[in-house]
N, C-alpha and C positions, 0 to 999 in steps of 0.2 A: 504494500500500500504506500502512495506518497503520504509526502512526510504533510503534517498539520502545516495551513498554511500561515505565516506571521503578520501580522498586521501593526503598520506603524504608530508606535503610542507617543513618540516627540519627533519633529523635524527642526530643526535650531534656526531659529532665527536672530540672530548676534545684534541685532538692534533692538530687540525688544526686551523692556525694561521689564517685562513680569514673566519672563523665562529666564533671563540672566541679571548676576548682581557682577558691579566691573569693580576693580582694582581693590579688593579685599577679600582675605580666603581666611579662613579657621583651620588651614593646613600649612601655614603660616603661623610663628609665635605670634598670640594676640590678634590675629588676625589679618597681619602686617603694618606696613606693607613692607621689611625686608626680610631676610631669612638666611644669615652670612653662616649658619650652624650646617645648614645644606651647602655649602660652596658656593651659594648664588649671591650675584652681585645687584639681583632686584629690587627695585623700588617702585612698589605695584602703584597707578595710578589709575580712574577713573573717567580720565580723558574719554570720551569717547574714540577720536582718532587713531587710539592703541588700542582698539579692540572691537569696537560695534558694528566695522564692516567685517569681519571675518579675517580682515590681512590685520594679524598679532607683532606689533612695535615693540623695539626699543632703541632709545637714544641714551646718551649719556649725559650726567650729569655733575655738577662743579664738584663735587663731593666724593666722585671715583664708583660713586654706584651707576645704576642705569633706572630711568622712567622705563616702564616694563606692562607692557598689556596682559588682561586676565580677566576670563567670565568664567564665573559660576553658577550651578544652579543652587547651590545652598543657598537658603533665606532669600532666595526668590518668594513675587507671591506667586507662583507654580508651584516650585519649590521640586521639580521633577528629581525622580531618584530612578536609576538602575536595581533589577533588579536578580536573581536566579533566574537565569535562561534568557535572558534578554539578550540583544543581537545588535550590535552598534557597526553601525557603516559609517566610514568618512574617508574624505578626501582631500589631502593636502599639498603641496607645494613647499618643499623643504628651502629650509633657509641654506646663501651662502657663504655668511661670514662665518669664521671661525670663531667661538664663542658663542654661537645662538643654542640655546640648548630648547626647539618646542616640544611641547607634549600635548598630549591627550589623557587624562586619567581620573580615577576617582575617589573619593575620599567621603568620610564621616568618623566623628568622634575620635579621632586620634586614631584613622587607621583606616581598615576597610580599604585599603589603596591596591587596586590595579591599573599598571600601565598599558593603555592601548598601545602606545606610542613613545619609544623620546628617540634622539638623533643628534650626531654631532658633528658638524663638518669636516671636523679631523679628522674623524670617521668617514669616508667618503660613502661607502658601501652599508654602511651597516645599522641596521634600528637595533633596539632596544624591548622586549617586550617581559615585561617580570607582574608578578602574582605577588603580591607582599600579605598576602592574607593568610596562603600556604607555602610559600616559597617554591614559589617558582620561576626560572627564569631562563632567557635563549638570549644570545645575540646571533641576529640573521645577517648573515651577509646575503647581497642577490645585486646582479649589477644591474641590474632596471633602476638598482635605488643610487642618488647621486646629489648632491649639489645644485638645488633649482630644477629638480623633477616632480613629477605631481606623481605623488602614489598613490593606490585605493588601500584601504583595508579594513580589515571586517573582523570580531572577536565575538565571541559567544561567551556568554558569562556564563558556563556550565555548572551545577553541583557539584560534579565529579570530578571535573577539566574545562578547563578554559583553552580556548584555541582559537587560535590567529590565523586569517588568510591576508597576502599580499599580492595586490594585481591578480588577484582572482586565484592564488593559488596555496591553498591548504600548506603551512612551511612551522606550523610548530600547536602542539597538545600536550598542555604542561603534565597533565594526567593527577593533577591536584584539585581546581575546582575550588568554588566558595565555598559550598556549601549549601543546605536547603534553603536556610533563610536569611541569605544575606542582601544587603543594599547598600546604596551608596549614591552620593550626587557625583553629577560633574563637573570637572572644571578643563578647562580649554586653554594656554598661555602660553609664552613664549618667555622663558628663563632665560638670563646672561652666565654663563661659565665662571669663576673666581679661578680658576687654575690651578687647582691642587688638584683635579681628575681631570680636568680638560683646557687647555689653554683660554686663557682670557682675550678678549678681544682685544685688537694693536689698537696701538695710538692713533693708525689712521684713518679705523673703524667708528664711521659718525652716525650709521642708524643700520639696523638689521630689521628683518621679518620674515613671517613664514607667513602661509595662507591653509586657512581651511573653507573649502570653497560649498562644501556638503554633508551635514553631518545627521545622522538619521537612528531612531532606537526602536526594534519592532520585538513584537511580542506575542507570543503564542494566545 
């Protein structure tokens, strides 16, 4: 028998004020807006221009930190949560300065975190996708993936496993899973590197971005 058909319970609209809250996250000390305990040189801002079109900013500032785009849907009035079995599709256009660190991922209560997504230019080849709920984790190398390519990808937040396709192709099943009853919101952004894991952006680095140009969550 085919499988139960999914039906779409969010499609992201990055401008709308009551699906996303910008430039403050609770996976942040405080809420931020910096977080120098992660290596990030972020200084989350509200701007609209860093984040409500989907192309996720940052510039730097007097201070050595970076203005840094960021939506989430915590404490939205949505307030939309991921859930067991849910299915997230997006598409993005990777950054290419060295030091852009974007992600895709999820959070509540001090945790609950899986990455759809992170990447790093220095990395030319290679995403990032980890399970920090049950530990799990891959780095994918694939050369489709590059510096100012647009990748698809798609994660199923399984019970059991959680798995990841890339440009349509099935490339990692952690075989861990959340769990029956887990959630979690999302959040969407684009981090600066501090260079103790990944070089920090040069001095002649004056704004970077990535884009997520489709992002979608469907549901059995």
């Amino acid at each position: 028998m085919p499988a139960p058909r999914r039906t779409p319970v969010f499609t992201a609209d990055f401008s709308s004020a009551t699906q996303w809250i910008a430039g403050r996250s609770w996976a942040y000390p405080d809420g931020g807006p910096t977080n120098p305990r992660d290596n990030k040189l972020d200084h989350l801002v509200a701007d609209p221009a860093y984040s409500r079109g989907g192309v996720f900013r940052a510039t730097p500032r007097p201070d050595g930190n970076w203005d840094t785009g960021l939506l989430t849907t915590e404490g939205s009035d949505e307030g939309f949560a991921l859930r067991t079995g849910d299915v997230l599709e997006a598409r993005v256009k990777l950054p290419v300065e060295v030091g852009a660190w974007p992600a895709i991922w999820t959070w509540r209560d001090g945790g609950q975190e899986i990455d759809v997504f992170e990447y790093h230019p220095d990395n030319p080849d290679l995403l990032e996708f980890s399970n920090h709920v049950r530990q799990g984790h891959r780095y994918h190398r694939d050369p489709s993936v590059r510096p100012g390519s647009w990748v698809d990808l798609k994660v199923e937040f399984g019970g059991n496993s959680v798995v990841w396709w890339v440009n349509g192709a099935r490339v990692y099943a952690d075989h861990k899973g959340v769990g029956r009853s887990w959630w979690a919101y999302l959040i969407v952004n684009l981090s600066v590197s501090a260079g103790r894991y990944h070089p920090a952006p040069g001095p002649d680095v004056t704004e970077m971005s990535y884009e997520v140009s489709g992002l979608r969550v469907f549901r059995r």
